[in-house]
C-alpha atoms as a printed R data frame, in Angstrom:
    type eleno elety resid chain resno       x       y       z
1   ATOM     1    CA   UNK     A     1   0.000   0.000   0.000
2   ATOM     2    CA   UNK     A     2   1.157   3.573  -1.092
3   ATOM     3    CA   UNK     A     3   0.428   6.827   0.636
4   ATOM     4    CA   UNK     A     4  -1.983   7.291  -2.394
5   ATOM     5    CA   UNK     A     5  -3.915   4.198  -1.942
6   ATOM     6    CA   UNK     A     6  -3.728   0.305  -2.678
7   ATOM     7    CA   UNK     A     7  -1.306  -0.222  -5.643
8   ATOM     8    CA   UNK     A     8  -2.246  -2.319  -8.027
9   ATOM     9    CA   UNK     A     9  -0.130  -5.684  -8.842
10  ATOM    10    CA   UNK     A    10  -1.547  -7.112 -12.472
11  ATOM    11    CA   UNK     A    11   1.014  -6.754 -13.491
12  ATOM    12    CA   UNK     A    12   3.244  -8.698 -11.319
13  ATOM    13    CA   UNK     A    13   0.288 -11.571 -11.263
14  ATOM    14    CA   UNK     A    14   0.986 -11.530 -14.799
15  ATOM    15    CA   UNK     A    15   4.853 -11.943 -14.444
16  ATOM    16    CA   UNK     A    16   5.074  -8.640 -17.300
17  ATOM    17    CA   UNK     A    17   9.066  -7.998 -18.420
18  ATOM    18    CA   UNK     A    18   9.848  -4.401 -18.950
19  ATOM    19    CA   UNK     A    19  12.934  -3.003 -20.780
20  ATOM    20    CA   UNK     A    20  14.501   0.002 -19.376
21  ATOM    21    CA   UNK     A    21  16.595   2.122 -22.035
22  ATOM    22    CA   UNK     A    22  18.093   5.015 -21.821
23  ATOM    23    CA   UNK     A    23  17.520   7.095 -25.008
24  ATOM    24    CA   UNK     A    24  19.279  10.819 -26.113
25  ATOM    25    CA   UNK     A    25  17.665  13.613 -25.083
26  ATOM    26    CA   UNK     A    26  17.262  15.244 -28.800
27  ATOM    27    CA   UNK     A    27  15.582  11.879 -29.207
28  ATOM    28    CA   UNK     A    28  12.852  12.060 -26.573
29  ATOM    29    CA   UNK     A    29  12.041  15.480 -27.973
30  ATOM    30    CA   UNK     A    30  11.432  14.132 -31.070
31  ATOM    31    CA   UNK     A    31   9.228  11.516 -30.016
32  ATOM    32    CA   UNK     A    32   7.696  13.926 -28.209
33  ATOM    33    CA   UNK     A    33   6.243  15.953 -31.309
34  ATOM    34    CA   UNK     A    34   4.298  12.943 -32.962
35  ATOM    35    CA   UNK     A    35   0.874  13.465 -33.319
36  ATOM    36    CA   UNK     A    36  -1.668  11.371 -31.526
37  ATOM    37    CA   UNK     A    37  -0.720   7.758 -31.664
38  ATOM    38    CA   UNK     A    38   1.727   8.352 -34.691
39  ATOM    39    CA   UNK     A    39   4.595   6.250 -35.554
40  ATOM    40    CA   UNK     A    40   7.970   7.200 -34.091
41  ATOM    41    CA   UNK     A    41  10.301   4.746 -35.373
42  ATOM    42    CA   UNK     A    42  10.655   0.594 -35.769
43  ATOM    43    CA   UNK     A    43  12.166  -1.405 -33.642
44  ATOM    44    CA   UNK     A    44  13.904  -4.692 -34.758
45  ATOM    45    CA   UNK     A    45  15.427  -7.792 -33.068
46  ATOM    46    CA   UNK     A    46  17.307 -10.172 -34.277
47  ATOM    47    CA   UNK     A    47  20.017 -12.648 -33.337
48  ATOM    48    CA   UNK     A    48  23.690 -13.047 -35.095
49  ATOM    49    CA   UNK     A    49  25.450 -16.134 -33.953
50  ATOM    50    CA   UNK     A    50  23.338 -16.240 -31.016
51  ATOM    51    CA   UNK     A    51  23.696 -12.996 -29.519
52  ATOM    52    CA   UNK     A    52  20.683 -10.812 -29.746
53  ATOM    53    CA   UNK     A    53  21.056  -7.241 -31.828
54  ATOM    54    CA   UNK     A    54  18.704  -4.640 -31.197
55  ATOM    55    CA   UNK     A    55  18.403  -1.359 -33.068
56  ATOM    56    CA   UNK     A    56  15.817   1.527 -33.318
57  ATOM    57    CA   UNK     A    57  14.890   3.231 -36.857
58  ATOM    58    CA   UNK     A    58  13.635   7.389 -36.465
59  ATOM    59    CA   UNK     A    59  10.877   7.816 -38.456
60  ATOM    60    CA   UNK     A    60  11.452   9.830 -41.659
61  ATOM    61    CA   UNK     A    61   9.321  12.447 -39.961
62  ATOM    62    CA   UNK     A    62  10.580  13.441 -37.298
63  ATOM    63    CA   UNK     A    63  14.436  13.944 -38.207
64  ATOM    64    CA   UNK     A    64  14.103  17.149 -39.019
65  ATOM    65    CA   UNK     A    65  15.055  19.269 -35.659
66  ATOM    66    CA   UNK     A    66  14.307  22.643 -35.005
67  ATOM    67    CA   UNK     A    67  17.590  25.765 -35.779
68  ATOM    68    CA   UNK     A    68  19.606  25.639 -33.443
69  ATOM    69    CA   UNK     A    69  21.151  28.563 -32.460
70  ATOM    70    CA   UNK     A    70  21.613  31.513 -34.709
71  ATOM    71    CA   UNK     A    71  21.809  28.685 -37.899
72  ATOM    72    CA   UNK     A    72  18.808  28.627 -39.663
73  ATOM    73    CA   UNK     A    73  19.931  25.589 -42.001
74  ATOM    74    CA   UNK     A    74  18.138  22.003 -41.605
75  ATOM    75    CA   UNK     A    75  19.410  20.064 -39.024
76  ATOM    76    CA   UNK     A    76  18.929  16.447 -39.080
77  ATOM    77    CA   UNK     A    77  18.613  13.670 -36.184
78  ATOM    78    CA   UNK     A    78  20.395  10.524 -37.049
79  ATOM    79    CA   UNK     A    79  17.610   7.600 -37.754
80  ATOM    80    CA   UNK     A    80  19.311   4.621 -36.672
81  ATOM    81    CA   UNK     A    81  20.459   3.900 -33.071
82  ATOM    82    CA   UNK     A    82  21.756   0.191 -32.511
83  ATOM    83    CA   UNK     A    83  20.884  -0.672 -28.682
84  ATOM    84    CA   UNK     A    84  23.774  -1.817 -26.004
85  ATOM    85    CA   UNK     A    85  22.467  -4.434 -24.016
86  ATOM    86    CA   UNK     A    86  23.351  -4.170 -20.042
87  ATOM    87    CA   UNK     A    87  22.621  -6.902 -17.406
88  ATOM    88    CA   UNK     A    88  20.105  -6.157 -14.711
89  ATOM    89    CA   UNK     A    89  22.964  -6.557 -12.361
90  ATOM    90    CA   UNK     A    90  21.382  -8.551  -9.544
91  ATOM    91    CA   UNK     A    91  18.776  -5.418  -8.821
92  ATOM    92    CA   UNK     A    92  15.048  -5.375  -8.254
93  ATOM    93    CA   UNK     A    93  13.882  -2.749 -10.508
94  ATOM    94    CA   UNK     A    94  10.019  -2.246 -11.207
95  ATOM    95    CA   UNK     A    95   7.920   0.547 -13.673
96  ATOM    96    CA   UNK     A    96   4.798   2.028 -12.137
97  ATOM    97    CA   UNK     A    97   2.457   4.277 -13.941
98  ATOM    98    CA   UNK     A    98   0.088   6.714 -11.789
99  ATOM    99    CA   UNK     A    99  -3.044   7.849 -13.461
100 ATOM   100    CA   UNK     A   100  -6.258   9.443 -12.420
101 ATOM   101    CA   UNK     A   101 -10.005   7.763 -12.155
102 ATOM   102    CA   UNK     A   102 -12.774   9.407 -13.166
103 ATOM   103    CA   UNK     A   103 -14.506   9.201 -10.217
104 ATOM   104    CA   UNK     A   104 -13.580  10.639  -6.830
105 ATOM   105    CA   UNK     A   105 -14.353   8.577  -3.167
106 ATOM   106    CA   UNK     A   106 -17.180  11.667  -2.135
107 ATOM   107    CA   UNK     A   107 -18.558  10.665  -5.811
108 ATOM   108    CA   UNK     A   108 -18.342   6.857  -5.388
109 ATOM   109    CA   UNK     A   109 -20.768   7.033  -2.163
110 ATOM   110    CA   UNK     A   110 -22.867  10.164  -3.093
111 ATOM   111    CA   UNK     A   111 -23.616  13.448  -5.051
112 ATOM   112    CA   UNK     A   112 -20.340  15.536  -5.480
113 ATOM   113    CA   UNK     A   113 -17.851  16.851  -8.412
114 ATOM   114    CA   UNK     A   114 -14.224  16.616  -8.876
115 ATOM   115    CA   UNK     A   115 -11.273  14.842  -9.994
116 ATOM   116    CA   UNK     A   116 -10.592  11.222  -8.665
117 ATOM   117    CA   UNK     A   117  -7.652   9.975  -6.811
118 ATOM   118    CA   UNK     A   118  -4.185   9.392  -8.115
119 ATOM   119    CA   UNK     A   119  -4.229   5.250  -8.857
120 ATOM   120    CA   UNK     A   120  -0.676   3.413  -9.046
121 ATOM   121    CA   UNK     A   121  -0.348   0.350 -11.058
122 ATOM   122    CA   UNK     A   122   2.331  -1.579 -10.956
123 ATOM   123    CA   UNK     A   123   3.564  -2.296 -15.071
124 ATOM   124    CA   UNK     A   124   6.166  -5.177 -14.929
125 ATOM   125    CA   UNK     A   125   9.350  -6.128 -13.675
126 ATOM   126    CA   UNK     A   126  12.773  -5.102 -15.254
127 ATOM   127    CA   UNK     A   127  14.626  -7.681 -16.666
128 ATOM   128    CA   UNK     A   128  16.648  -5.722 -19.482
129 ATOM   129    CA   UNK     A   129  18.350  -2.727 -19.013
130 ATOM   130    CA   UNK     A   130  19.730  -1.171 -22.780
131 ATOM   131    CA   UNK     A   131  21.330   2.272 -24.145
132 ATOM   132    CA   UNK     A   132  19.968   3.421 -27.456
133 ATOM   133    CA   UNK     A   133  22.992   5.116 -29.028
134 ATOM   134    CA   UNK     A   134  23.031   7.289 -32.138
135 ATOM   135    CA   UNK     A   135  24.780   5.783 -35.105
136 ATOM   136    CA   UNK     A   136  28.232   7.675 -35.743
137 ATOM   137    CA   UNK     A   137  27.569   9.657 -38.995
138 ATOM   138    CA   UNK     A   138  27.211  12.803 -41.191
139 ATOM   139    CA   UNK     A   139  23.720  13.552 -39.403
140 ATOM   140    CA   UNK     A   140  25.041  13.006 -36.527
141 ATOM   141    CA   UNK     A   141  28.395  14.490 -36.289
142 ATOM   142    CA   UNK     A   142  26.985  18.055 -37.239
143 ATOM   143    CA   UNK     A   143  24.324  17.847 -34.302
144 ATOM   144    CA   UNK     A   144  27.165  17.519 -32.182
145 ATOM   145    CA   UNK     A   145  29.066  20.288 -33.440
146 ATOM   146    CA   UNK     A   146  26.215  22.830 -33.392
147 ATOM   147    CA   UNK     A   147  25.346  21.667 -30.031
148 ATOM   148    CA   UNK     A   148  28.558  22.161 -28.881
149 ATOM   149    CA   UNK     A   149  28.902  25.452 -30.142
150 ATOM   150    CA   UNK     A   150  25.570  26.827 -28.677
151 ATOM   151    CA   UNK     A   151  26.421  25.600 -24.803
152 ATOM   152    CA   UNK     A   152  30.049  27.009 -25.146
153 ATOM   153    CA   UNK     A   153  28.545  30.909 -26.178
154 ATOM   154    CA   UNK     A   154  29.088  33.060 -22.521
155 ATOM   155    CA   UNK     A   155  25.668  34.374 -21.614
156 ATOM   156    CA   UNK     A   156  26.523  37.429 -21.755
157 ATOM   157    CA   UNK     A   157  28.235  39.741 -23.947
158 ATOM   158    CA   UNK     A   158  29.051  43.327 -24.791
159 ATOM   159    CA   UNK     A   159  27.472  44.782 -27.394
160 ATOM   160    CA   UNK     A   160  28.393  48.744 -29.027
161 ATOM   161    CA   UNK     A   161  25.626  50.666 -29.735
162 ATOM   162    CA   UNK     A   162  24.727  52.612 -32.846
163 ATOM   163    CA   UNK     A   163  22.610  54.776 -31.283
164 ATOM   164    CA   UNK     A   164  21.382  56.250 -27.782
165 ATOM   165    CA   UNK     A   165  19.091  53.882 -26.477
166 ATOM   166    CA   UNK     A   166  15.907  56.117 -25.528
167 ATOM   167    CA   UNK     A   167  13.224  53.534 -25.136
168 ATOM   168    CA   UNK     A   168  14.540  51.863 -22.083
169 ATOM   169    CA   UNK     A   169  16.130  53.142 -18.694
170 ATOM   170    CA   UNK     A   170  18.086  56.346 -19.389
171 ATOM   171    CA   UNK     A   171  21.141  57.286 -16.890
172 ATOM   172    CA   UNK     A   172  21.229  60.602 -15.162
173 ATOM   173    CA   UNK     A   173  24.516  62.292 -14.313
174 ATOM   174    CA   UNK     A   174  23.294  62.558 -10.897
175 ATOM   175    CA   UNK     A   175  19.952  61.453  -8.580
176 ATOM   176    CA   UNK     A   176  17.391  63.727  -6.731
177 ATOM   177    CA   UNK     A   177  18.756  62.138  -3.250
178 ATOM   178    CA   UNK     A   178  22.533  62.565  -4.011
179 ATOM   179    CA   UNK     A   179  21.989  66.636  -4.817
180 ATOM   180    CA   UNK     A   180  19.214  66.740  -1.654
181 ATOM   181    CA   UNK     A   181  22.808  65.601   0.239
182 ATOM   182    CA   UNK     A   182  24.729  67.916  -1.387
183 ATOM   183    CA   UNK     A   183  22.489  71.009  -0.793
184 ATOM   184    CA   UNK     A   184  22.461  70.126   2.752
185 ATOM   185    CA   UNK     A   185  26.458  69.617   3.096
186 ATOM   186    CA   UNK     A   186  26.851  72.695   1.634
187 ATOM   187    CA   UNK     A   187  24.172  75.038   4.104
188 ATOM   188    CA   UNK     A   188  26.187  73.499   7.421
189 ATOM   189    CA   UNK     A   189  29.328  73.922   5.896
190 ATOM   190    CA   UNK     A   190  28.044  77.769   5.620
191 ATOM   191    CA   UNK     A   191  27.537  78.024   9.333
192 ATOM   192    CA   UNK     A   192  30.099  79.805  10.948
193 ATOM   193    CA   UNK     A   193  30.878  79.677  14.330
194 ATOM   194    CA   UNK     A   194  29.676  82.445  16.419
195 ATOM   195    CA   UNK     A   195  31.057  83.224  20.117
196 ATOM   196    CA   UNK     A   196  30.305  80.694  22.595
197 ATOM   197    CA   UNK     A   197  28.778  83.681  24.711
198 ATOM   198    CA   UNK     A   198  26.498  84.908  21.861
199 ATOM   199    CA   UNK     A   199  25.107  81.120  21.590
200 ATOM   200    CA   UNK     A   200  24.276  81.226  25.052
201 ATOM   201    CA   UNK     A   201  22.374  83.715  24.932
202 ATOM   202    CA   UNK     A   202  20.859  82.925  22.383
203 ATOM   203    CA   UNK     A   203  20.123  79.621  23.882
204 ATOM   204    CA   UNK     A   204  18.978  81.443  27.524
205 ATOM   205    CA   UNK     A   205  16.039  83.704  25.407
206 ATOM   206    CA   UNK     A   206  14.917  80.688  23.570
207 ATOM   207    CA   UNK     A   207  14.529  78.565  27.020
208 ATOM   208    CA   UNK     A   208  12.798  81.937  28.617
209 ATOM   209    CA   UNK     A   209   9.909  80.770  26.087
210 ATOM   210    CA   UNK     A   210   9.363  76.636  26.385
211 ATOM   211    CA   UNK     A   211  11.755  74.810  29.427
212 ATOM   212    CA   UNK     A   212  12.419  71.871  26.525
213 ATOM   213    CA   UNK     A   213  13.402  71.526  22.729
214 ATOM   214    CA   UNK     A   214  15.091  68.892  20.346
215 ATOM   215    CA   UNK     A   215  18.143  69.679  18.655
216 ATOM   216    CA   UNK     A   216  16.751  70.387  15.683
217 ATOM   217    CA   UNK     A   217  14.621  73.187  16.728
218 ATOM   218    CA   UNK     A   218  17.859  74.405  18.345
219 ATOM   219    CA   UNK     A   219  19.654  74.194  15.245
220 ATOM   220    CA   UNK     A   220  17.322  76.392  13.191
221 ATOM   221    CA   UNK     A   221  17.294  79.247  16.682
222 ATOM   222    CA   UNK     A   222  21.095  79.695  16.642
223 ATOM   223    CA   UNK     A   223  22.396  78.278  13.016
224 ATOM   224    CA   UNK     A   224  24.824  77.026  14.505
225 ATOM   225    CA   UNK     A   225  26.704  73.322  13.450
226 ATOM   226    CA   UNK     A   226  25.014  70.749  15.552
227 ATOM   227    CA   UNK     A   227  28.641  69.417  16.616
228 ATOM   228    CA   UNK     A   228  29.270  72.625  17.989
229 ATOM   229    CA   UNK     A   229  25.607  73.519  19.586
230 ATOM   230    CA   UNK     A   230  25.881  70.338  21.461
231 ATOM   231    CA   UNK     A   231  29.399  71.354  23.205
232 ATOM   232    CA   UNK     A   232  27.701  74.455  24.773
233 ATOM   233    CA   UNK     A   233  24.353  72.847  25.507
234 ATOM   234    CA   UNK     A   234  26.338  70.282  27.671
235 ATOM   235    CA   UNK     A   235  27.517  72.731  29.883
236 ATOM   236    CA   UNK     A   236  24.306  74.458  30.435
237 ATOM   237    CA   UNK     A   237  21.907  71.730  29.703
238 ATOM   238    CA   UNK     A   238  20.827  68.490  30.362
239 ATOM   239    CA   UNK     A   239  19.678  65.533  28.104
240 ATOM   240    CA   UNK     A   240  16.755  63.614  28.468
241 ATOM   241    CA   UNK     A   241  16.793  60.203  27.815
242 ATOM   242    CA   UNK     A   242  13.587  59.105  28.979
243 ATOM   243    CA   UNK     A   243  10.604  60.379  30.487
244 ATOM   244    CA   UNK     A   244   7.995  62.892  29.100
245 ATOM   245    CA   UNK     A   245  10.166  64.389  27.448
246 ATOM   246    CA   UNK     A   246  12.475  62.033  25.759
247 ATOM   247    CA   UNK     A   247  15.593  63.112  23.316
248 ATOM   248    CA   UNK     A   248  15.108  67.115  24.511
249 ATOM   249    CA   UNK     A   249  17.237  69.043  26.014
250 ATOM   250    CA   UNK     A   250  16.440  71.637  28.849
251 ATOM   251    CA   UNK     A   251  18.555  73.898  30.976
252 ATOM   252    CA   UNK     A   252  20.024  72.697  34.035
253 ATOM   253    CA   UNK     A   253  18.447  74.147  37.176
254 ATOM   254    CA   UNK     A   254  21.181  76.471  38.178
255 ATOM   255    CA   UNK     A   255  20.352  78.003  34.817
256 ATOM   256    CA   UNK     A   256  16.393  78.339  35.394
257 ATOM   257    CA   UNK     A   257  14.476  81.015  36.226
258 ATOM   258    CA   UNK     A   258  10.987  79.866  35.464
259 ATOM   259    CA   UNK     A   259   7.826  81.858  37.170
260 ATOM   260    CA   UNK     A   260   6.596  79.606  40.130
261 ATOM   261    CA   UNK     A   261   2.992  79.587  38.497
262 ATOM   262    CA   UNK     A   262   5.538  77.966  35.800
263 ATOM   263    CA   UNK     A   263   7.350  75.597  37.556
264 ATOM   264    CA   UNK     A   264   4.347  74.003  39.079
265 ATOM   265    CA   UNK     A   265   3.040  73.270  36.140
């Protein structure tokens, strides 16, 4: 029993030999484009001084492969492919085939829709492994060569231009964000230093009117460099890190000189 179900053994009641061959790729595509239940090739055994010879003809039809490539001339599959025969090699191998019933189990005991479950059927036993080989000619020979030549290209390549390109992405010599840095680099670089005693009291008037502010707001009172704003305001202020009133500054209390209405509050 399978995770999908009972699996079912006809085929091994029936003691059903499979062959397992190993075919070329371009060959399986080629099978692949046959129409229906169209013809792909013939198969023929036969024996020579006892030893059995097994080869596989291409239909006439389905040589013809697609360009490969930049080439747009006819390529052609080889049509005969002699098979090497390989022992089993003391392994238990089995094919299985998994197909889908019509009905589902909801459907089987009452009204419902849908697709059935997944069924696996056991097909035979291997008890011949092969290789289906190409036969070494003209055909063949310039497959090889073109396919060769198409996996060895690099992936990518350079490529000059004729022309601008102006239909796809078009470079800038320089982006909104890089010049929004610039502009800003350039207005603190403009700030001059004024005298430490001028800041102050600057800084003293503007706490006169609100006990806190961020640096920011400080920065646009004095236009002054924050680098340099911050070495005063540690001597005459203190930083809050938590509280109320988090990342603001306010004057230290030897510095204050708040109405008492004022401080209450």
């Amino acid at each position: 029993m399978s995770d999908k179900g009972d699996v079912d053994l006809t085929g091994a009641k029936q003691n059903t030999g499979v062959w397992l061959v190993k075919v070329p790729k371009y060959l399986s595509q080629q099978w692949s484009k046959a129409t229906g239940r169209g013809e792909v090739g013939k198969l023929r055994i036969a024996k020579n001084q006892g030893k059995a010879e097994v080869s596989f003809t291409l239909n006439e039809d389905l040589t013809i492969i697609d360009s490969i490539g930049e080439k747009a001339s006819v390529v052609r599959a080889p049509r005969d492919h002699p098979f090497t025969l390989q022992t089993v090699g003391g392994q238990t191998l089995a094919v299985f085939t998994e197909s889908s019933t019509g009905q589902s189990d909801a459907e089987a005991s009452g009204p419902g829709t849908g697709t059935g479950p997944d069924k696996i059927a056991l097909e035979g036993m291997v008890v011949q492994r092969a290789e289906c080989r190409p036969a070494v000619g003209e055909n063949y020979m310039r497959l090889k060569r073109l396919q060769i030549e198409e996996s060895s290209k690099p992936l990518r390549f350079t490529q000059q231009l004729g022309k601008a390109v102006t239909t796809n992405y078009k470079p800038v010599a320089n982006h909104t964000y890089n010049l929004d840095y610039e502009k800003r680099k350039k207005e603190e670089g403009k700030r001059a230093r004024a005298d430490k005693q001028q800041v102050q009291d600057m800084l003293f008037s503007a706490f006169e009117k609100h006990q806190y502010y961020n640096i920011k707001d400080l920065v646009d009172i004095t236009k002054q460099p924050v680098i340099y704003l911050k070495e005063i305001l540690r001597d005459i202020g203190i930083y809050n890190v938590k509280g109320t009133h988090k990342n603001t500054w306010e004057l230290k209390p030897e510095y204050r000189h708040y109405p008492a209405e004022e401080k209450s509050d």
